[in-house]
N, C-alpha and C positions, 0 to 999 in steps of 0.2 A: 434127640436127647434134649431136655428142656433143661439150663441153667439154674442153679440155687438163686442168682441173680433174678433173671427172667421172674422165676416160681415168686422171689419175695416182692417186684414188683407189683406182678398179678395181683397175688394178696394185700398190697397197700392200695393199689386202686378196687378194689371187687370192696373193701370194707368202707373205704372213700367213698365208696358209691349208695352204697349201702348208710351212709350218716354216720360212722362209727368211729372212735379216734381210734387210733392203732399206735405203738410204741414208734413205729417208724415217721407218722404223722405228727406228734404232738413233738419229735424233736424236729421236725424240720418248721411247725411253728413257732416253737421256744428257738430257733435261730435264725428266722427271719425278728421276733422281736428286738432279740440280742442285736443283731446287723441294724437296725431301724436304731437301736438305744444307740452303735458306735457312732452311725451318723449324724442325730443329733446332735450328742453331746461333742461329739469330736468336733463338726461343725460349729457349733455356736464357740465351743475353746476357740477355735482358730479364728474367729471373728474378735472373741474378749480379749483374745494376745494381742491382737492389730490394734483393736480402739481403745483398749485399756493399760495394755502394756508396753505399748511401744515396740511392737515387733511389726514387720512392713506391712503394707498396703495389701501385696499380694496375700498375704496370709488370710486374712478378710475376703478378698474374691475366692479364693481356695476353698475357706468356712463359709462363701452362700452355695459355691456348688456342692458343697456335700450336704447343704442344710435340703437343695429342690431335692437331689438325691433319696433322702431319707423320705421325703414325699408319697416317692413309689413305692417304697418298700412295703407298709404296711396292706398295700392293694393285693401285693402275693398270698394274702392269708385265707385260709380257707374257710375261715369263720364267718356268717353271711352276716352280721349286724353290725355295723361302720359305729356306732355307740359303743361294742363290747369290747372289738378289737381296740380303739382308742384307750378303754378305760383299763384292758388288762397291760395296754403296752406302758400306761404311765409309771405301773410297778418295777415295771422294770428299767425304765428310764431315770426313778430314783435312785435302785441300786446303783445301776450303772454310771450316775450322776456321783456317786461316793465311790466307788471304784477309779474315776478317771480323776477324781480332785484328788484321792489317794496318790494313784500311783503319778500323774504328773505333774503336782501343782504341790506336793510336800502336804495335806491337807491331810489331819487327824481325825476320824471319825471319831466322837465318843460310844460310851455305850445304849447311849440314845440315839444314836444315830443307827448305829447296828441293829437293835430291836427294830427301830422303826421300821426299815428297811426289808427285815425279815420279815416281819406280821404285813405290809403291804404286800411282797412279794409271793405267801402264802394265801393272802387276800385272792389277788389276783389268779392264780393256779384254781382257786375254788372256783372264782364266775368264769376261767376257759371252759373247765373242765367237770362244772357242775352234768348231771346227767339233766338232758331237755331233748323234746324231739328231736332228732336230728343230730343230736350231739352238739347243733349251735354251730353247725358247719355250712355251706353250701350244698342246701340239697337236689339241686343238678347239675351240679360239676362245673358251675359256670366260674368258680375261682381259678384264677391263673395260675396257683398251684396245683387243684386238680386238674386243669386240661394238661401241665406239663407231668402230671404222674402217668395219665391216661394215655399221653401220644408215647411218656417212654413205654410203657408197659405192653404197648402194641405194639412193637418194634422185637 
């Protein structure tokens, strides 16, 4: 008896492999950029609270280890062009940039800032997710997101 699990697997990597985003794929994209956005921005905060606001030392070495941190993360991505990846992650590193001065720094977006925010971040969704060979993925599963869909999906 093969699992619902198992079966939906299979089918995320069999269309991985095939170039193809699949709904299962393009959210664990959209959550590696989200994770890649916390750690920047989280990081560099913890850095501007130490040298800018007077909160300790340690907060600053805390905010460079999450800045190497965020380094990796965008390597997880299954998108093969180190250009596209960069440039759809920066959409989300603005929202994400007004989302954390929102909620932890008292910091009021206008409505300029909210459009802005919105038309980058549908920006960006269009150059992930434009149709191109391949879908603009890895097409031999050399991304270390594809080999950890493939090794589970063998199991």
């Amino acid at each position: 008896r093969v699992s619902s699990v198992t079966a939906c697997r299979t089918a995320l990597v069999g269309e991985l492999a095939m170039g193809g985003w699949t709904p299962a794929l393009v959210c664990a994209s959209l959550a590696l950029f989200i994770a890649a956005g916390v750690c920047e921005v989280g990081g560099g905060w913890l850095v501007w609270q130490s040298l800018r606001e007077g909160k300790p030392w340690w907060w600053g070495l805390c905010g460079s280890v999450v800045l190497v941190l965020y380094g990796f993360i965008p390597c997880l991505q299954p998108i093969s062009d180190f250009g596209r990846v960069y440039a759809v992650y920066g959409g989300f590193f603005i929202a994400l940039s007004y989302l954390w001065g929102y909620g932890l720094d008292g910091f009021k977006p206008d409505v300029g800032d909210v459009v802005g925010s919105a038309v980058c971040l549908i920006g960006v969704l269009i150059v992930m997710l434009w149709p191109r060979d391949g879908g603009g993925l890895e097409a031999d599963g050399d991304a270390p997101l594809a080999k950890s869909l493939t090794q589970l999906a063998a199991r």
